[in-house]
MILUM-243032 format. One record per residue (C-alpha): x, y, z. Coordinates in steps of 0.25 Angstrom, whole numbers, plus 5000, padded with zeros to 4 digits. Layout:
N
XYZ
...
END
This chain:
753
557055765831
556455915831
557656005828
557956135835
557556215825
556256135824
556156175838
556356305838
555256295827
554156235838
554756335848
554256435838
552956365837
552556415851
552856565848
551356615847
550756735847
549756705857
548356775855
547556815865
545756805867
545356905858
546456925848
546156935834
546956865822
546356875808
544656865812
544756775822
544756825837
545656745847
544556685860
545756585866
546956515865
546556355865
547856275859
549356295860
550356205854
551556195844
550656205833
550056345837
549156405846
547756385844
546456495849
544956485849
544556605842
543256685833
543356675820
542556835820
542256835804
541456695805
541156685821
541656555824
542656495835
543856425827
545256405831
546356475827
547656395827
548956495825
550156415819
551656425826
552556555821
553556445815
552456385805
552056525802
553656575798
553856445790
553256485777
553456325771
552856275785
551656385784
551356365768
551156195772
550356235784
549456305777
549456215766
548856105776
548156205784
547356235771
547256075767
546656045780
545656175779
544856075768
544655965778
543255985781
542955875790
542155855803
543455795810
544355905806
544556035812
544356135801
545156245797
544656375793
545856475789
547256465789
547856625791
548956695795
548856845804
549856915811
550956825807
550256685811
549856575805
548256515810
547156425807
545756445811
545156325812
543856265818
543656265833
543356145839
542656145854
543056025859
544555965866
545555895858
545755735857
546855755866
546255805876
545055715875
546155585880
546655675890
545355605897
545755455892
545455375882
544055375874
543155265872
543255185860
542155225852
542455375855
543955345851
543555265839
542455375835
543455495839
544655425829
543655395818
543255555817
544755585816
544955485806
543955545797
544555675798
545855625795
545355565784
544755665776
546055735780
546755605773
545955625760
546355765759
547755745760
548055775771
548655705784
548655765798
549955695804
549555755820
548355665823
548455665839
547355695849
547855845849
547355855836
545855805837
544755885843
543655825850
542455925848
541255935859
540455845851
541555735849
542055765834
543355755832
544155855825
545655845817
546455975821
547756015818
547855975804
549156005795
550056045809
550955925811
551855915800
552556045794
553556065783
554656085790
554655945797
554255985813
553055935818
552656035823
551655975835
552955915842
553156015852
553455965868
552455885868
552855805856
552355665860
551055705859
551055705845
551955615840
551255515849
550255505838
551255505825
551255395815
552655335814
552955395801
552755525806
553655505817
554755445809
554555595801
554155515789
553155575778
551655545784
550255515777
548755485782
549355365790
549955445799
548755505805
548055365804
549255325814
549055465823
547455425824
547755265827
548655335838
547655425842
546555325844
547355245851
547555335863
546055365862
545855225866
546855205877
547155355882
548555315877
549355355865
550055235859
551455275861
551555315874
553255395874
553555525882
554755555871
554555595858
555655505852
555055375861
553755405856
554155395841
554855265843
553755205849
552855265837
553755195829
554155065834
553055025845
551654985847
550655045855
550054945866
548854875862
547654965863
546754855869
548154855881
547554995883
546154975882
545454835882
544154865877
544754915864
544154845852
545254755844
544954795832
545054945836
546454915842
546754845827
546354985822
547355065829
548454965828
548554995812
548255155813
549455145821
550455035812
551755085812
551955065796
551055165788
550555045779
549854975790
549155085796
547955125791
548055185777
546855265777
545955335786
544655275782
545355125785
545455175800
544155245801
543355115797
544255025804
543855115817
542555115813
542554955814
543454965825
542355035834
542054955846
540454905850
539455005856
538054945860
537155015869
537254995883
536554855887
536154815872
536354655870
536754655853
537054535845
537354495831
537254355825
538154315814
537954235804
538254085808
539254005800
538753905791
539553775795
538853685787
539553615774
538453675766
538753825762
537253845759
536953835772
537453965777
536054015774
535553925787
536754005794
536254125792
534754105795
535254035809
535854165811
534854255805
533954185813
534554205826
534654355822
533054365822
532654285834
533854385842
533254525836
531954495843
532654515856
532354655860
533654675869
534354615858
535054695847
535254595836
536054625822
535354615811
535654495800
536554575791
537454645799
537754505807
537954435794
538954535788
539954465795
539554325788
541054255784
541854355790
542854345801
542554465809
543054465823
541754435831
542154565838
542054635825
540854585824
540254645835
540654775835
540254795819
538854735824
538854815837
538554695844
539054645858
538754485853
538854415842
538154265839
538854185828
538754035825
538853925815
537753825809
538253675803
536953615796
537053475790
535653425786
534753425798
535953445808
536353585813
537453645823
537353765827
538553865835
538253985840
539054085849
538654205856
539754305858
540254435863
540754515854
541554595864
542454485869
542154395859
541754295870
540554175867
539454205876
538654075871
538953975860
538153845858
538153725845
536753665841
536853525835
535253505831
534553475821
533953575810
532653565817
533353635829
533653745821
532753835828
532953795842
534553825840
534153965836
533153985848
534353915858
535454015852
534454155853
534154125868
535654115871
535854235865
534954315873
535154215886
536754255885
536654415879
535654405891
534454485884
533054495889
532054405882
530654425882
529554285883
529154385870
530354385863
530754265865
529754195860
529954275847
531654255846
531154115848
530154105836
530053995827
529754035812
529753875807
529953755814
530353705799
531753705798
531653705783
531053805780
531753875790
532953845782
532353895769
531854015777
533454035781
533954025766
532754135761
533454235773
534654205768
534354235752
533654365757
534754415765
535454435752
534654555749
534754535733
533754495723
534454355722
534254325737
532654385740
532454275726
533054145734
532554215749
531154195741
531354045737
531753995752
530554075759
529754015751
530153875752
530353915767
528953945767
528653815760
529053755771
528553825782
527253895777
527153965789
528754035790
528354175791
529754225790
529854155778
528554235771
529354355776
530854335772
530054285757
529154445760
530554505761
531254435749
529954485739
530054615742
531554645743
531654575728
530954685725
531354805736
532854755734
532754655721
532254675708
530854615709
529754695705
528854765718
527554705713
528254555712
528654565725
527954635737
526654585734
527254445737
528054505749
526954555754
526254425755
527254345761
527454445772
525954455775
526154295776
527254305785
526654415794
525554315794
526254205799
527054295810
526554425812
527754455820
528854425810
529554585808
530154555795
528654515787
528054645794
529454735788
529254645773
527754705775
528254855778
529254855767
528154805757
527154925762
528355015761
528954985748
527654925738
526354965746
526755095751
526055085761
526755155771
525755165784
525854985783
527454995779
527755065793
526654975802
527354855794
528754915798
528554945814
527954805816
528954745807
530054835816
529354795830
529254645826
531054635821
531654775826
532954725822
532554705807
533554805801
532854765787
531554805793
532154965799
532754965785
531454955777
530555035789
531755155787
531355155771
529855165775
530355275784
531055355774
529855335764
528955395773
530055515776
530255475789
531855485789
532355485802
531655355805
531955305792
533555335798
533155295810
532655155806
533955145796
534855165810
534355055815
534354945802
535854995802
535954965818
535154825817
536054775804
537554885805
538054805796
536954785784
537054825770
535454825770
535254915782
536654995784
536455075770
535055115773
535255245784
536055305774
534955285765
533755345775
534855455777
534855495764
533355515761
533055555772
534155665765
535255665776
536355665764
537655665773
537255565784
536755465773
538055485766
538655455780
537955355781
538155285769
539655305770
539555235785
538955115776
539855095765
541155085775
540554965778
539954925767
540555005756
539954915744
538554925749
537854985734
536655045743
537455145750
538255185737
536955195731
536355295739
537655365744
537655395728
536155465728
536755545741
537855595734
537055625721
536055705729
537255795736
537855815721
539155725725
539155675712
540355605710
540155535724
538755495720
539255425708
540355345715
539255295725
538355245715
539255195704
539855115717
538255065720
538055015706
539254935707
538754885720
537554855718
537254745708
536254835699
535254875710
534254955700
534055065710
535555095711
535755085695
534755195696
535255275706
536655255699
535955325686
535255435693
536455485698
537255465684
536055565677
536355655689
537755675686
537555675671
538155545667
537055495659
537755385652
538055305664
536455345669
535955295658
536555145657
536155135671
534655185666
534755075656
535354975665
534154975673
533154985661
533454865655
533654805668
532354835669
531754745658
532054625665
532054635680
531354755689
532054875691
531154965701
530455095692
531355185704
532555165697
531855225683
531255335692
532455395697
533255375683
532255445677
532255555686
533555575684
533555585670
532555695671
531355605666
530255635676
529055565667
529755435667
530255445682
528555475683
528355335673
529355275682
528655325697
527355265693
527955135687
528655125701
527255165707
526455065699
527554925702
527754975717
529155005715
529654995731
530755105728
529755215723
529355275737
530755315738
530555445727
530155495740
531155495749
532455485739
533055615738
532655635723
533255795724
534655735728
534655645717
534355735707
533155655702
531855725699
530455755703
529055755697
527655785703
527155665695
528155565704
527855645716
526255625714
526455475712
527355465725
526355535732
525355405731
526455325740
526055395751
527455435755
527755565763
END
């Protein structure tokens, strides 16, 4: 209960000297008054010594008199100065001028949240977005120390452009116990207090997690959750009821998102949120699906292997796999790439998940049963938005009928999404590669070796292409899965490039030979003219073919993107890196590599962006540590760079390219013991398996020794060594590494820009 002296108090609060337009305190000049409340007034005014707009905010008489109120005021006032933060309204000066107290702070042109609700309720993905900006706010806020315990619509601006801005910071709770923004219109605060606060109890980050879970919620519904005209009413229901369902309010409102307010708003603090960031990537995940208008999307998962025998879960996936190619020949068709469609292999996602991490609008899952020749195949088409089966269907056949089951299950597919068909592409979605359904088997089990990206895998990829083409002499995508796993032993392995390209390149040739218009055989070719020919006017025809053939091969806009930077083209580099990441979201190959092209192409803080994005979902992923340590490096954030690599090392399994990286940047720093056992890690390494001459270039640049770096460069030159092109583009400055006319020469006869 507010006493009368704490009364008398807010009755004081409400005694301002008002100013009028063109009144003068300290060096700004008054141009209007634009808020009045129990907290001061507030005025747009000129700040005349720097010439900008900013808004001056003069604080009540009775805050100004109590000198223990005054001193904690601007103690906070002061902490919330070093907030630099886009979300956060930033304060440039506390002062004092003829007996009153003011802050100057920035100016935003744009309304408050408030205000904004006053029209109803915002979309979903604008609330989500809005709360998300908030959120981060509040969270650097959080790391500082610092709570804001008044997060209510009043509080948040909305600037012209849509950014949303924290205001009011360090107001709400003084020392001498009265809140301060209780004035008549009291509900309109404490309408968005956590329980603790209104039980008067000592309050921590949680409580403005619980203010932003209430906030949100009338974002979505145009309603607050506790809905009491009397201030005592309203605090009992805070305390002891539950808001109606969201999904009551507003139907279309994702399950998950409404899972996401619930606990923001637990009653007990210890089931709540605990931290910020546990809210923000919940959000993140809880954001419902966009598509483009008219756009038919689908994602094929994995199909269960429920045959006795494990090992056939390679037949599983190749069903799968399979069906994947035959659909992304579809042109009005948006198909998700392998990868991100088996993310979800042996997990129980809600199918509805699903779709929305895929940004998809249907799914198609099923199982296989093999035993000896027999097969039964399930298969279910279903909307992700309802969960509803659109088609489902079981084959009982033989194994001979393999392919006939695949055809039978594409054409329902596009018969029920109801996508347009051309007698063209039809006839290539319903391509045969063999009639053998042995060596289409053994053809499955090399895809499924390959996909492993690992040395390990490419080796046993190898042994089933080939015995597939033992079978079927004339299985062109055998020749090119083989063409892929030769040169990513090298590329990716530890092969040397003279063992391994050559054989790629004639395998390829041999599919291409067979099937001119297989995409994959035509990007295996453009990646051998990029990375051992050099021979960059081939690399690109190779790519655009290869591009025009499979358009949704996210390896194939992943390699084109690496000629792309290569040849200094780097926003179609970036360009061709967006899409990979929007054909395969959810892949470790293709989702680390914008950050990449980023960073060469030198955009430092969107690559760092980027690769944070990344490592939220996939925060083991050595790649994006890897490189988010050279960035790091490069903008002298030393103790940030060593964390990123030391954790990339650990990752990583002893990718020779990262070991080096790892003792380029421990040189740089001056921590020579740890560079040197990571130096001599990969020389003796090197006596008995190939470690590619970049990794003794960029060591012994860093240590200063440009003739060896020189013997090194021309060793690289003389084996083909796929990563030397890449001096080019790597930002050696930012590294700290050296140059030398006699390497610049010698990367001259590469014929790169």
């Amino acid at each position: 209960m507010v006493s009368e002296r704490d009364n008398n108090r807010l009755d004081e609060t409400r005694s301002f000297k008002v100013l009028s337009p063109g009144a003068k305190i300290s060096r700004y000049k008054i141009i209007e008054k634009i808020g009045e409340g129990g907290m001061g007034l507030v005025y747009k005014a000129q700040d005349t010594r720097l010439e900008r707009t900013i808004a001056l905010k003069f604080l009540p008489p009775v805050l100004t008199r109590d000198k223990e109120a005054k001193r904690r005021f601007i103690q906070e006032a002061k902490a919330s100065a070093a907030l630099n933060d886009p979300q956060i309204c930033t304060i440039h000066e506390i002062d004092e001028a003829e007996g009153q107290t003011f802050i100057a702070m920035e100016y935003i042109e744009g309304q408050s949240l408030k205000e904004t609700l006053s029209s109803g309720p915002l979309s979903i993905d604008e609330a989500v977005d809005m709360i998300l900006q908030v959120a981060k706010g509040l969270e650097k806020a959080h790391k500082k120390g610092i709570v804001h315990r008044d997060i209510k619509p009043a509080n948040i601006m909305i600037t012209d452009e849509g950014q949303a801005k924290i205001t009011d910071f360090g107001l709400a709770k003084l020392s001498w116990g009265v809140d301060l923004t209780k004035t008549s219109t009291i509900v309109g605060t404490v309408a968005y207090m956590s329980p603790e606060q209104a039980r008067g109890e000592e309050v921590d980050l949680r409580t403005d997690i619980w203010s932003l879970g209430a906030m949100l919620y009338e974002m979505l519904t145009g309603e607050r959750p506790f809905q009491k005209s009397q201030e005592y009413a309203l605090i009992y229901a805070i305390l002891n009821e539950n808001p109606a369902p969201l999904t009551s309010l507003r139907p279309d409102i994702p399950g998950h998102l409404e899972q996401v307010v619930e606990k923001a708003l637990a009653k007990k603090v210890n089931q709540r949120y605990q931290m910020m960031n546990q809210l923000m990537q919940d959000l993140k995940q809880a954001k419902p699906i966009t598509l483009p208008k008219g756009e038919k999307s689908i994602a094929v998962l994995p199909f269960t292997n429920m045959s006795v025998d494990p090992e056939q879960e390679y037949f599983c996936d190749g069903v799968a796999e399979e069906l994947i190619n035959a659909l992304t020949q579809i042109r009005d068709l948006r198909v998700v790439a392998r990868t991100s469609a088996f993310s979800f292999k042996g997990k129980d996602v809600d199918i509805r998940e699903i779709g929305r991490k895929l940004n998809v609008d249907n799914v198609l899952e099923g199982s296989v049963r093999k035993a000896g020749n027999r097969l039964r195949i399930t298969a279910q088409l279903i909307n992700v938005s309802n969960g509803y089966h659109l088609w489902s269907e079981r084959y009982d056949r033989e194994m001979e009928d393999v392919f006939a089951i695949q055809d039978e299950v594409t054409l329902a597919i596009v018969d029920k999404l109801k996508v347009n068909l051309l007698g063209k592409e039809k006839a290539i979605v319903l391509k045969r590669h063999t009639e053998d359904p042995e060596a289409y088997s053994l053809y499955l089990k090399g895809r499924y070796f390959w996909n492993k990206l690992n040395p390990g895998g490419f080796e046993k990829a190898r042994e089933y292409f080939e015995k597939a083409i033992e079978k079927d002499p004339n299985l062109a995508v055998a020749y090119a899965g083989l063409a892929d796993s030769y040169w990513m032993s090298s590329f990716w392995g530890n092969l040397p490039p003279r063992q391994t390209y050559p054989k790629a390149r004639e395998v390829a040739n041999k599919a291409i030979e067979i099937d001119d218009t297989l995409g994959e055989a035509h990007a295996t070719l453009a990646s051998i003219h990029t990375h051992y020919d050099w021979d960059w006017e081939a690399a690109e025809r190779e790519f655009k073919r290869a591009i025009e053939l499979a358009p949704g091969s996210s390896y194939t806009r992943v390699y084109y993107s690496f000629y792309l930077n290569l040849q200094r083209r780097h926003d179609e580099a970036i360009a061709q890196a967006r899409k990979a990441k929007e054909l395969d979201p959810l892949s470790s190959f293709s989702g680390p590599h914008l950050g990449h092209r980023l960073w060469q192409a030198r955009r430092y803080d969107e690559a760092i962006e980027e690769f944070k994005k990344w490592l939220e979902f996939e925060p083991n992923d050595w790649f994006t540590h890897h490189h988010l340590g050279e960035i790091y490096l490069g903008k002298s954030m030393i103790k940030e760079a060593i964390a990123s690599i030391n954790k990339s090392v650990e990752l990583s399994g002893g990718v020779p390219l990262n070991i080096a990286s790892a003792a380029v940047i421990h040189y740089r720093i001056g921590d020579r013991e740890v560079a040197e056992r990571l130096f001599n890690s990969l020389k003796e390494r090197a006596e008995h398996e190939y470690i590619p001459p970049m990794c003794f270039i960029s060591i012994h640049m860093a240590r200063g020794e440009m003739d060896r770096a020189f013997e090194w460069v021309k060793r690289a030159y003389e084996e083909r060594d796929s990563f030397l092109p890449w001096l080019r583009v790597t930002p050696m400055d930012r590294m700290g590494l050296l140059s030398d006319p006699r390497i610049d020469e010698l990367l001259d006869r590469l014929g790169l820009p």
